[in-house]
C-alpha positions in Angstrom: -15.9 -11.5 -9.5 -15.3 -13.5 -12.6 -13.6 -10.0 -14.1 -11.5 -10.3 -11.0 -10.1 -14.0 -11.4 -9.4 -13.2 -15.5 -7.1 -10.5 -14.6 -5.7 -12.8 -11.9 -4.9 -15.1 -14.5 -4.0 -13.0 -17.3 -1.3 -11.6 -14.6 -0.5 -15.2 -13.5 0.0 -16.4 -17.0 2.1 -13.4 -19.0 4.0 -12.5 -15.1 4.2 -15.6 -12.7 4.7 -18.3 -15.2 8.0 -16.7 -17.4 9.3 -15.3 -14.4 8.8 -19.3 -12.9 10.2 -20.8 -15.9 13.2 -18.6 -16.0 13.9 -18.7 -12.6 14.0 -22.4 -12.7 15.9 -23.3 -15.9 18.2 -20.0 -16.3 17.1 -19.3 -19.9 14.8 -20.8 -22.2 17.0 -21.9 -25.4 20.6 -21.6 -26.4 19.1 -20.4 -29.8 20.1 -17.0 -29.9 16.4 -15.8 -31.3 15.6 -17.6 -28.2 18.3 -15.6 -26.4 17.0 -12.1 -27.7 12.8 -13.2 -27.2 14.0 -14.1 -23.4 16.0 -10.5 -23.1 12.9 -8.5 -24.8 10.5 -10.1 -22.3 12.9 -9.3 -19.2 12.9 -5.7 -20.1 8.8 -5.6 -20.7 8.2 -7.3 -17.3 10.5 -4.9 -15.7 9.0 -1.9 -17.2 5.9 -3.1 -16.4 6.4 -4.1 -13.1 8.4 -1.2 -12.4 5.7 1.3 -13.6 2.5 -0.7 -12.6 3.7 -1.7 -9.6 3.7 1.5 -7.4 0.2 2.8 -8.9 -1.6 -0.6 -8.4 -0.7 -0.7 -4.7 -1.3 2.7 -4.3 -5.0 2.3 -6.1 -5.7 -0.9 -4.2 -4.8 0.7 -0.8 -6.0 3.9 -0.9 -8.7 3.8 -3.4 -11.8 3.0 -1.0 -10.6 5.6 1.5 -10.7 8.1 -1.3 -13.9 7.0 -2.5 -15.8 7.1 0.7 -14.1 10.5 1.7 -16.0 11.8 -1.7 -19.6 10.2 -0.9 -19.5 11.0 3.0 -17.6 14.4 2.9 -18.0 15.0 6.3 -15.9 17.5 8.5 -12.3 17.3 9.3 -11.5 16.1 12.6 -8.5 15.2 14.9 -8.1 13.4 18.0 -5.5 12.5 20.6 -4.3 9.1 19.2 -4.0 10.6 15.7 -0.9 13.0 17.4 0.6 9.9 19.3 0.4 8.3 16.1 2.2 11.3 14.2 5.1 11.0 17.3 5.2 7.0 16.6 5.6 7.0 13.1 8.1 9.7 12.5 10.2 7.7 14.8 12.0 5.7 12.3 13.2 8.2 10.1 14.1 10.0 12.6 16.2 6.9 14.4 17.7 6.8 10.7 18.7 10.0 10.2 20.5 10.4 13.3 22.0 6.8 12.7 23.5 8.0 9.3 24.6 12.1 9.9 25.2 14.6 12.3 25.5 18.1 13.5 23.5 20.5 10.6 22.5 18.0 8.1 20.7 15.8 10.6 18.7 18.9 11.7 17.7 19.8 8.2 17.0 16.1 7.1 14.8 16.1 10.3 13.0 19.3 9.2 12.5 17.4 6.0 11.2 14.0 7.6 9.1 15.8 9.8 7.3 17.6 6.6 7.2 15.1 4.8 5.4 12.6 7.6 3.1 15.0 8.3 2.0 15.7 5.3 1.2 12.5 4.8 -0.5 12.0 8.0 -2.7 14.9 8.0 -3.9 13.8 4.3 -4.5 10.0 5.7 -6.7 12.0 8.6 -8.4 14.6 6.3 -9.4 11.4 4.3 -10.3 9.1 7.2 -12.3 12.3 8.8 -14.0 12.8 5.5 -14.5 9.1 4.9 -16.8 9.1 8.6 -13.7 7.0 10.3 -14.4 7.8 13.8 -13.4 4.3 15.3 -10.1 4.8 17.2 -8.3 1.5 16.5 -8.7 1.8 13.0 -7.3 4.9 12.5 -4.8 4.1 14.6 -4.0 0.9 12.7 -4.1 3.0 9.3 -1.7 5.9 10.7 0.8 3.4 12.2 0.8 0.4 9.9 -1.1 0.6 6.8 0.1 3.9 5.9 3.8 3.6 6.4 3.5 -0.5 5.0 1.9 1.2 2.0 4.6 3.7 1.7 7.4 1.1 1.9 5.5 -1.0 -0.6 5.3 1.9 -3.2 9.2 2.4 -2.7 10.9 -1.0 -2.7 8.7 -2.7 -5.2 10.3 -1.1 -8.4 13.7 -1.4 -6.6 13.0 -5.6 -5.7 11.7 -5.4 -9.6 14.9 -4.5 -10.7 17.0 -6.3 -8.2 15.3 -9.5 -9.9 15.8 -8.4 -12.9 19.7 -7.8 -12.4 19.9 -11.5 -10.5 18.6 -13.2 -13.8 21.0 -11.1 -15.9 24.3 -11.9 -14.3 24.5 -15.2 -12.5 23.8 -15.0 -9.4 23.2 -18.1 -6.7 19.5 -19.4 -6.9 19.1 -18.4 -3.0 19.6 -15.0 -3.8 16.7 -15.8 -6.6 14.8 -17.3 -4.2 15.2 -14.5 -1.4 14.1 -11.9 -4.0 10.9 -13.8 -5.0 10.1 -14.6 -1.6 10.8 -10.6 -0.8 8.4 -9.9 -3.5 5.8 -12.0 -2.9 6.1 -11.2 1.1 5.8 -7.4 -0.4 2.5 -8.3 -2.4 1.1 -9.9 0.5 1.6 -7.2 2.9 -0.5 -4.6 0.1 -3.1 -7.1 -0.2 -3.6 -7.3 3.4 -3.7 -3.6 4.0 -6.1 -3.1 1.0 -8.5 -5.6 2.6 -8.3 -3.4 6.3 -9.2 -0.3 4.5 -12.0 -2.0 2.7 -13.4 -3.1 5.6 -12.5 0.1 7.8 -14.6 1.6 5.4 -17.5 -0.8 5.6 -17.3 -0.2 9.1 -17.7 3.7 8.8 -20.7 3.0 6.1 -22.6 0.3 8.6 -22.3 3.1 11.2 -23.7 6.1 9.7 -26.0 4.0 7.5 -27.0 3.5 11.3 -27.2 6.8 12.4 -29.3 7.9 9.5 -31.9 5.1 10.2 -31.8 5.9 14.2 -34.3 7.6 15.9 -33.7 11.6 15.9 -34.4 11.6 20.2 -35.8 9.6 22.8 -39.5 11.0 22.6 -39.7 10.4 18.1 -41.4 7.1 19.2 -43.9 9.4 20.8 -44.8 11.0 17.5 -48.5 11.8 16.6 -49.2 8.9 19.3 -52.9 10.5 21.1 
């Protein structure tokens, strides 16, 4: 816990707080040394952000699925809500692709889309089957809104990094600042949430077969070496 709360500072301190003061004042001296020290620390926090970024919220999202799917290893297994999940979520790109082409490269962007969502989904239920998620409403949850809030997170958080970035090059109003942060930090707290579900979807699966390990194997194992 306290290793937790340094990195939250650390990240709070060298991230939040230059980001904060630069937001505020514009720039942080008309010496030009000043000038070229606030430039060289744009371009680190965007490299930064841009590379860390997708791999944190990947790690923090994914991570306990993947680490319970390599303890548990239990058998792959589908069921009827995982397919009406598959048909819910490839819904939007497809609503987008026919909203943007036509006639053969719609039918070829939805071949692609419809790869490229299943592929996902049948990894996110190979791990959740592996993982001993049996509970319907959490893997329906996962395949409908962690997964494709995790996938949107991945994608728009280097592009919101540099959008930032670009507002505090060329001056730009402070709402449009202000949207971006708020965009950002909206972003952030949309990962955090969906980490904390798949923690506890986990925990759930854990509690349960810790449960079934610990249960009686039938109704007459009470009964044993009783005279």
């Amino acid at each position: 816990m306290t290793k937790r709360w340094l990195i939250v500072a650390l990240v709070a301190f060298f991230v939040v707080g230059p980001l904060g003061l630069f937001l505020a004042t514009g720039r942080f001296a008309a010496d030009p040394l000043w000038e070229s020290l606030e430039w060289a620390l744009l371009w680190l926090l965007l490299g930064v952000g841009v590379v860390a970024s997708p791999i944190g919220i990947a790690w923090w999202i994914l991570h306990p699925l993947d680490e319970a799917a390599k303890r548990s290893r239990m058998r792959l297994q589908f069921t009827l809500a995982d397919f009406l999940c598959l048909f819910v979520i490839v819904q939007a790109p497809m609503a987008m692709i026919h909203g943007l082409a036509d006639g053969e490269a719609s039918i070829v962007l939805d071949l692609f889309a419809w790869f490229c969502v299943g592929s996902m989904w049948f990894g996110s239920v190979w791990e959740m089957s592996r993982a001993g998620v049996q509970r319907p409403l959490d893997r329906c949850v996962f395949l409908v809104v962690m997964l494709p809030v995790s996938i949107v997170s991945v994608i728009a958080s280097p592009a919101l990094m540099i959008l930032l970035w670009s507002a505090f090059a060329d001056p730009t109003p402070i709402a449009e600042r202000v949207l971006l942060v708020a965009a950002l930090a909206g972003g952030a707290a949309a990962a955090y949430l969906c980490g904390l579900f798949t923690r506890r979807m986990v925990a759930r699966a854990a509690l349960r077969q810790s449960a079934e390990e610990t249960a009686p194997c039938g109704p007459d194992s009470s009964a044993v070496g009783a005279p």
